[in-house]
ZAMARGU-4260 file (C-alpha; in steps of 0.2 Angstrom, whole numbers, plus 5000, padded with zeros to 4 digits):
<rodrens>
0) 5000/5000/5000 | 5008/5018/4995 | 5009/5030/5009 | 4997/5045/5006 | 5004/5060/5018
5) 5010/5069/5003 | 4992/5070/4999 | 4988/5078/5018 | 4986/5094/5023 | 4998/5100/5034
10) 4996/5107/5054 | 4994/5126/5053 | 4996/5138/5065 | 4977/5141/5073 | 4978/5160/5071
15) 4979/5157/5052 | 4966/5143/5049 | 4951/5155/5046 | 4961/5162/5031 | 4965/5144/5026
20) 4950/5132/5030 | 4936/5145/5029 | 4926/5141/5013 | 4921/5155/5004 | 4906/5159/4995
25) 4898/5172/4985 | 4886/5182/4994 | 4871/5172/4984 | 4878/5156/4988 | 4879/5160/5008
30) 4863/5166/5012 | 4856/5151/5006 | 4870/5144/5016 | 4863/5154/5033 | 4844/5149/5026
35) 4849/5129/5025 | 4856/5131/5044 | 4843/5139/5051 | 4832/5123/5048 | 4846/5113/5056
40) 4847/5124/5070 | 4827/5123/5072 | 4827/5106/5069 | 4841/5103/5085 | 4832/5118/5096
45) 4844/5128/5095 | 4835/5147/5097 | 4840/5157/5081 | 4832/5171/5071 | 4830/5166/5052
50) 4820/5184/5049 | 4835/5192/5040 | 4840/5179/5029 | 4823/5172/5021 | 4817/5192/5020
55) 4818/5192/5001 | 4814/5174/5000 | 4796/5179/4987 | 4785/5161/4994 | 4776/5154/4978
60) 4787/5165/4968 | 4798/5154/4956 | 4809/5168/4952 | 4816/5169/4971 | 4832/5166/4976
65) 4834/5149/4978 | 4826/5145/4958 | 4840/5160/4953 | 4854/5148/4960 | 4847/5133/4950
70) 4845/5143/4935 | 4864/5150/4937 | 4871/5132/4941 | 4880/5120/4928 | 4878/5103/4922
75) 4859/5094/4919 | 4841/5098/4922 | 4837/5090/4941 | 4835/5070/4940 | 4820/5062/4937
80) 4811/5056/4953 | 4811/5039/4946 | 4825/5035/4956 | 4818/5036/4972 | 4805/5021/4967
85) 4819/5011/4959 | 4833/5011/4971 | 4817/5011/4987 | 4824/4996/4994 | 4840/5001/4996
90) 4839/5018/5003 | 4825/5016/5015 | 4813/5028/5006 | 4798/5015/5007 | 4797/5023/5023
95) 4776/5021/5028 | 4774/5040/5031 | 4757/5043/5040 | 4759/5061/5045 | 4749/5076/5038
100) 4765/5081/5031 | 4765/5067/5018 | 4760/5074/5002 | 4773/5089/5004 | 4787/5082/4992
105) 4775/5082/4978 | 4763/5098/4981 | 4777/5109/4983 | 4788/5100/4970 | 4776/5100/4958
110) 4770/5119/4960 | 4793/5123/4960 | 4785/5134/4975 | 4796/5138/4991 | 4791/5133/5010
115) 4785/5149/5018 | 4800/5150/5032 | 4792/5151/5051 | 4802/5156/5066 | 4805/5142/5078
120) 4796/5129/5066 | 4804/5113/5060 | 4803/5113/5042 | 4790/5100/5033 | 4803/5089/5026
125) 4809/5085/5043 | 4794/5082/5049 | 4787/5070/5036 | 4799/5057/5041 | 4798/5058/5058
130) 4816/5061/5064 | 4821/5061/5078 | 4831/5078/5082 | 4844/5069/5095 | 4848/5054/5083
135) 4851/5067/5068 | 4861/5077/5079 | 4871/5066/5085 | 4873/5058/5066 | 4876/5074/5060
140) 4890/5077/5070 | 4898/5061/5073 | 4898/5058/5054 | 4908/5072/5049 | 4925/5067/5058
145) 4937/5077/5046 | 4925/5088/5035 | 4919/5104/5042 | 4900/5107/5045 | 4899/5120/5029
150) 4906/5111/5017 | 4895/5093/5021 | 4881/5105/5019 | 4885/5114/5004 | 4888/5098/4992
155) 4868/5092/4995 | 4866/5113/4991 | 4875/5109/4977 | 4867/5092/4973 | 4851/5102/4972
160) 4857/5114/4962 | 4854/5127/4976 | 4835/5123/4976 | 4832/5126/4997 | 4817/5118/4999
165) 4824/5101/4988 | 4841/5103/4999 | 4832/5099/5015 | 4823/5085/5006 | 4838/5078/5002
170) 4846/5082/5020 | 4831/5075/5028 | 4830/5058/5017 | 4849/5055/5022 | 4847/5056/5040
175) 4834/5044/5039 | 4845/5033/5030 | 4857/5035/5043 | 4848/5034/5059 | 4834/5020/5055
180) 4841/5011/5041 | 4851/4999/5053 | 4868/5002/5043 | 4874/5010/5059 | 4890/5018/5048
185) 4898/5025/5060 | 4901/5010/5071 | 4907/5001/5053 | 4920/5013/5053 | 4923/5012/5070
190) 4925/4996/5073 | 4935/4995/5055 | 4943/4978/5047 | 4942/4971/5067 | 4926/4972/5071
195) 4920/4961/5057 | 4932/4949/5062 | 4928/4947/5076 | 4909/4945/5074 | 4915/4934/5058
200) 4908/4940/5043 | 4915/4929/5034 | 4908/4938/5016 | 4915/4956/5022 | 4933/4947/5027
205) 4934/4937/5010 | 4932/4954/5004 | 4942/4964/5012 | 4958/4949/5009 | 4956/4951/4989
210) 4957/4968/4992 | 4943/4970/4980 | 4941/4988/4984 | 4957/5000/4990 | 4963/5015/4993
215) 4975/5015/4978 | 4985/5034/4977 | 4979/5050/4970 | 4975/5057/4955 | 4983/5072/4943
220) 4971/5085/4956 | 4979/5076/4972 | 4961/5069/4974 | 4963/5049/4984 | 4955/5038/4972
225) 4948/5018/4975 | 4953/5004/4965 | 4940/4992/4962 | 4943/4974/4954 | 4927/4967/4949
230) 4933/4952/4941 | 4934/4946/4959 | 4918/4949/4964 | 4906/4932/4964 | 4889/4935/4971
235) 4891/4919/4982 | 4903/4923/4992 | 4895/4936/5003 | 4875/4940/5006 | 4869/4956/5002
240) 4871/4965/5021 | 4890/4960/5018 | 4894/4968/5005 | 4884/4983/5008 | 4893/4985/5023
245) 4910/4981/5017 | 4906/4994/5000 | 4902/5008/5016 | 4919/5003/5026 | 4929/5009/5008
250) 4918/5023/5006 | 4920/5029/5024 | 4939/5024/5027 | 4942/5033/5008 | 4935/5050/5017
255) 4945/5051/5028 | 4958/5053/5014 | 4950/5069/5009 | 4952/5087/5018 | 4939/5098/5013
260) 4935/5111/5008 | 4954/5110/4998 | 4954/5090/4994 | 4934/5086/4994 | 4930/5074/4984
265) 4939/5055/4977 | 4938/5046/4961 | 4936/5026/4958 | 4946/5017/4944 | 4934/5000/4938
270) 4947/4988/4933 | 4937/4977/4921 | 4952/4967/4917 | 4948/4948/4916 | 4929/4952/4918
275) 4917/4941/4915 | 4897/4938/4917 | 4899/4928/4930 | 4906/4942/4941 | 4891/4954/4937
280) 4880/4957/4952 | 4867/4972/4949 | 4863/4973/4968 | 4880/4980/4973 | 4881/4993/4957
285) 4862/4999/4962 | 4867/5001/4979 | 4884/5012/4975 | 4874/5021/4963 | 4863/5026/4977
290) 4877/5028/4990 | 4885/5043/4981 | 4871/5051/4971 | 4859/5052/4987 | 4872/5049/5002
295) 4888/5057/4999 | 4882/5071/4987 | 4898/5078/4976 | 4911/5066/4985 | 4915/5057/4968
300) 4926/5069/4955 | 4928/5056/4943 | 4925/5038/4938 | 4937/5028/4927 | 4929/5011/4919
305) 4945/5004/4912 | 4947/4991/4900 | 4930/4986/4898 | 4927/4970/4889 | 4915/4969/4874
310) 4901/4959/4885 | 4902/4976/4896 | 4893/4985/4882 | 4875/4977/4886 | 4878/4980/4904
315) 4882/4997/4903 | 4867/4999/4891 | 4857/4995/4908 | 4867/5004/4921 | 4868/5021/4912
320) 4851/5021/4913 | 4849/5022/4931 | 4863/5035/4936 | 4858/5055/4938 | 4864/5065/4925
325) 4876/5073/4934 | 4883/5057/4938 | 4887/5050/4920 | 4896/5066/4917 | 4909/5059/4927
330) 4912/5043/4921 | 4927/5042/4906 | 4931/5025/4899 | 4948/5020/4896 | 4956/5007/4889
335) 4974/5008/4891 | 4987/5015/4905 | 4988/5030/4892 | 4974/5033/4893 | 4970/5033/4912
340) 4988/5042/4913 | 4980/5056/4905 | 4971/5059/4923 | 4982/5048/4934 | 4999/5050/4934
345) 5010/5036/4931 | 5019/5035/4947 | 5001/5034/4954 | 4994/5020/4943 | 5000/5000/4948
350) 5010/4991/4940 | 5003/4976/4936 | 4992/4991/4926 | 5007/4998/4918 | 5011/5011/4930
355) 5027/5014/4944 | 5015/5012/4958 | 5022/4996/4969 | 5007/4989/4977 | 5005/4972/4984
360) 4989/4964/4978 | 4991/4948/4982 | 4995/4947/5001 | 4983/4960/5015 | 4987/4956/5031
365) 4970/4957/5043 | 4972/4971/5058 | 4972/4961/5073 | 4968/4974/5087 | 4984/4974/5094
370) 4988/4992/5087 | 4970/4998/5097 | 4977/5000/5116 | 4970/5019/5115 | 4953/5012/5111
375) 4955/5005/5130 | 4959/5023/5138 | 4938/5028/5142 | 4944/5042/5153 | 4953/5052/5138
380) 4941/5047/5126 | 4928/5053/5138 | 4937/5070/5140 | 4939/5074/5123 | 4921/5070/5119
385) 4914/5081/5132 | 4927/5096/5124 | 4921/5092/5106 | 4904/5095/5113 | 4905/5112/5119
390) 4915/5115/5103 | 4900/5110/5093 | 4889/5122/5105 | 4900/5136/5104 | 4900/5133/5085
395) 4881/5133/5086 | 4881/5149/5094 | 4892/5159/5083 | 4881/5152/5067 | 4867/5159/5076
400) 4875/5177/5076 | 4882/5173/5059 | 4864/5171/5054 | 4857/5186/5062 | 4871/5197/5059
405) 4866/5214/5051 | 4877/5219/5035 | 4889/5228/5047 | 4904/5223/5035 | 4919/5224/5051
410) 4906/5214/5062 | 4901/5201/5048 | 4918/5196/5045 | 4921/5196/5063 | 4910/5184/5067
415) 4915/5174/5048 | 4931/5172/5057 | 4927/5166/5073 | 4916/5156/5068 | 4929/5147/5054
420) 4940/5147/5069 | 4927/5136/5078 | 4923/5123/5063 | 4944/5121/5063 | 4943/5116/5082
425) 4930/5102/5081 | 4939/5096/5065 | 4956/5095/5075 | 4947/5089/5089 | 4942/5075/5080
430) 4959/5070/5076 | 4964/5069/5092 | 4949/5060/5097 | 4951/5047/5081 | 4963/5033/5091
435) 4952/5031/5106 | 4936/5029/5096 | 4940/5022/5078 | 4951/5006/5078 | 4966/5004/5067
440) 4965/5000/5049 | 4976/4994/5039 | 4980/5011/5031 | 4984/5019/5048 | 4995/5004/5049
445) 5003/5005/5035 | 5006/5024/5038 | 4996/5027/5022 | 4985/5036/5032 | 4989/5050/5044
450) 4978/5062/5050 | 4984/5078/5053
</rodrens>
C-alpha cells in the first residue's frame, strides 16, 4: 500500500486557519448557506432568528432566490424522481409516512414553489419522516470526523442545484438513512477491518483479503482515488448486508483521505480486466449508485471504467440508465494506461496496470487489534468527547449570530472568522479523538493514512 501523507494537509498555525479552511462563497451562495442552517438549527432547538436571511425569499414566487441559484448552476436539468422508486429498497425511502405532512414532496415540487419559512418551526421535510432531532444530531456530527460542518452541507446545496426547499429534502432523506436504516456507519468505521472479524463475517473478510476495493493513490488534482477489481467479485461469496457494509467501510475509510473544503472529493478506477458475466452482480452497482448520488452528494470527482470488455457494452446499456445526469458526466472510459495516465499520473497507477505504483495485491494482512490499546483509555476518550461538545455548541452559537448578523461589513467578517475558527477546532478535535474511538486500519497501519 503507498503511503498517502504527501496527499495531507499539513498542521497550521490556529491563528491562520480561518484564512486557510474557511470556505468562501459568493454572497448568493451563503445566504442560502445561513437559510439551510437555520432549519438545522430549528430542527436541534437551537433558538436562532432566520427573519433576515429568508426576507427576500418571494413564497410561491419561482423567480426567488433559491430558483435564481438553479438557474445560474452548471451541468443537467434535476434527475427524474424515478430514482427514488427504483433504488426504494436500498435507501430506506419506502418509509410508511402517515403524518399530515405526507403529500409535501409532491405539492410543493410540483408547483417549484418555496416553503414559507416560520420562526422556531421545523421545516415539513423533517417532519414527514419523523426524525428524531437527537439521533440526527448526533449523526450529524459524529459523521463528519474530518469535513467541516459547511462544506458537508454545501455539496447536497450543490446536489440540488441550490433549490432550498429540495436541499432539506435531500438532508432529511439522508438522515433517515442514517439513523433508522440499521447500517449504523459510523460504528462500521469504527470498529473498522476488526470488528468484522471478530463478529465473523465471513463475506466482508473474504472481501476485504482480495482487496477488492482499495485506497490505491491519488489522482493528477491530488484527489485519493479507490481501486475496484470486479473480476473478483462472485455473488456467492457474501450475502447482500455484507457487501453493503464492506462497499460503506471503503467509502467511509476513503473520506478520511479527503480534507475539505481543499481535497473534497475522490475518484474510483473500475478495473474490468479479466471480467466476465459471472462476476456481474446488479445489487451491489444499484446500491453504490445510490450511496453517492443520494448519500455522499459531490464526494466522487471522477469515475474511470478501464478496460472494459466487449460483453460490458450490454451491461452498461442498463446501468447508464439508472445514474443521475450529473453522475454519467463523470464517468470516462479508458482502455489503456495511456489513457488513464491522462488523469492519473504514472507514478500513481500499479504496476501490474502499467504504471510505477508498487502495490501488493496479492497478500493484506487482517488488523488484529493489537495496534488499538488507545481504544481501551475511556477516561481520555471521555474527556475529549465532552470538549468536542461544547465546541459544537459554541460553534452553534456563533452560526446563530452569523445568521442574524446585520450587514455591518467589520462585524460580519468578525463573526466569519470566529466562527471558521470554531469549525477548525472540532475538525482538529476529532483528530485527536480518532485513536480512542475508531480502531486501526490497515492504512493507519501502513502509515498510508495520517491524520493531521
Amino acid at each position: 500500500m503507498t503511503t498517502s501523507k504527501d496527499t495531507m494537509s499539513s498542521n497550521k498555525k490556529e491563528s491562520h486557519l480561518p484564512l486557510e479552511r474557511e470556505v468562501v462563497l459568493s454572497p448568493e451562495k451563503e445566504l442560502l448557506l445561513k437559510q439551510a442552517w437555520v432549519y438545522l438549527l430549528q430542527l436541534w432547538g437551537v433558538s436562532v432568528n432566520g427573519d433576515i436571511v429568508f426576507k427576500d425569499a418571494h413564497h410561491g414566487d419561482i423567480d426567488g432566490l433559491s430558483t435564481q441559484m438553479s438557474a445560474l448552476s452548471t451541468g443537467s436539468s434535476e434527475p427524474k424522481k424515478k430514482k427514488t422508486s427504483l433504488f426504494g429498497r436500498l435507501t430506506g425511502s419506502d418509509h410508511h409516512d402517515t403524518s399530515k405532512h405526507a403529500t409535501h414532496e409532491t405539492e410543493h415540487h410540483t408547483r417549484h414553489t418555496q416553503i414559507p419559512y416560520v420562526k422556531d418551526g421545523v421545516h415539513p421535510e423533517f417532519t414527514k419522516l419523523e426524525l428524531d432531532s437527537k439521533a440526527t444530531y448526533k449523526e450529524f456530527w459524529e459523521s463528519l470526523r474530518l469535513e467541516p460542518a459547511d462544506p458537508n452541507i454545501l455539496r447536497f446545496l450543490k446536489a440540488r442545484k441550490w433549490h432550498m426547499d429540495k436541499t432539506i429534502h435531500m438532508i432529511a432523506k439522508d438522515m433517515s438513512w442514517r439513523t433508522k436504516s440499521g447500517y449504523d456507519i459510523n460504528s462500521i468505521l469504527d470498529g473498522g477491518e476488526y470488528e468484522f472479524v471478530k463478529t465473523k463475517k465471513k463475506g466482508v473478510i473474504k472481501n476485504l483479503e482480495l482487496q477488492k476495493a482499495i485506497v490505491a493513490g491519488k489522482d493528477k488534482d491530488g484527489k485519493p482515488y479507490i481501486l475496484a477489481r470486479p473480476k473478483l467479485h462472485y455473488s456467492s461469496d457474501q450475502t447482500e448486508e455484507e457487501i453493503e457494509k464492506y462497499a460503506l467501510l471503503v467509502i467511509e475509510q476513503a473520506k478520511l483521505f479527503l480534507r475539505p473544503p481543499e481535497i473534497a472529493q475522490c475518484s474510483i478506477v473500475f478495473d474490468l480486466g479479466g471480467f466476465s458475466m459471472s462476476n456481474m452482480d446488479y445489487g451491489p452497482v444499484k446500491f453504490l449508485i445510490t450511496c453517492f448520488e443520494a448519500h455522499y452528494p459531490e464526494c466522487l470527482a471522477h469515475l474511470f471504467i478501464h478496460k472494459a470488455p466487449w460483453i460490458f457494452t450490454p451491461i452498461w446499456n442498463i446501468v447508464k440508465n439508472w445514474l443521475d445526469p450529473t453522475v454519467a458526466t463523470k464517468i470516462t472510459f479508458t482502455k489503456n494506461v495511456e489513457e488513464l495516465a491522462r488523469y492519473i499520473d504514472i507514478k500513481q497507477i500499479p504496476t501490474y496496470l502499467g504504471g510505477e505504483l508498487d502495490l501488493d495485491m496479492e497478500h493484506y494482512e487482517m488488523p488484529d487489534g493489537s495496534k488499538d490499546e488507545l481504544l481501551r483509555d475511556e477516561e481520555t476518550r471521555d474527556k475529549l468527547l465532552k470538549e468536542r461538545e461544547q465546541l459544537i455548541q459554541n460553534f452553534l452559537k456563533l452560526t446563530a449570530e452569523w445568521i442574524e448578523s446585520d450587514d455591518n461589513e467589520k462585524q460580519s467578517i468578525s463573526i466569519r472568522n470566529k466562527r471558521a475558527l470554531a469549525s477548525e477546532k472540532i475538525t482538529q478535535n476529532y483528530i485527536q479523538i480518532d485513536p480512542y474511538i475508531r480502531s486501526r486500519s490497515a492504512y493507519d497501519i501502513s502509515g498510508a493514512l495520517v491524520l493531521q
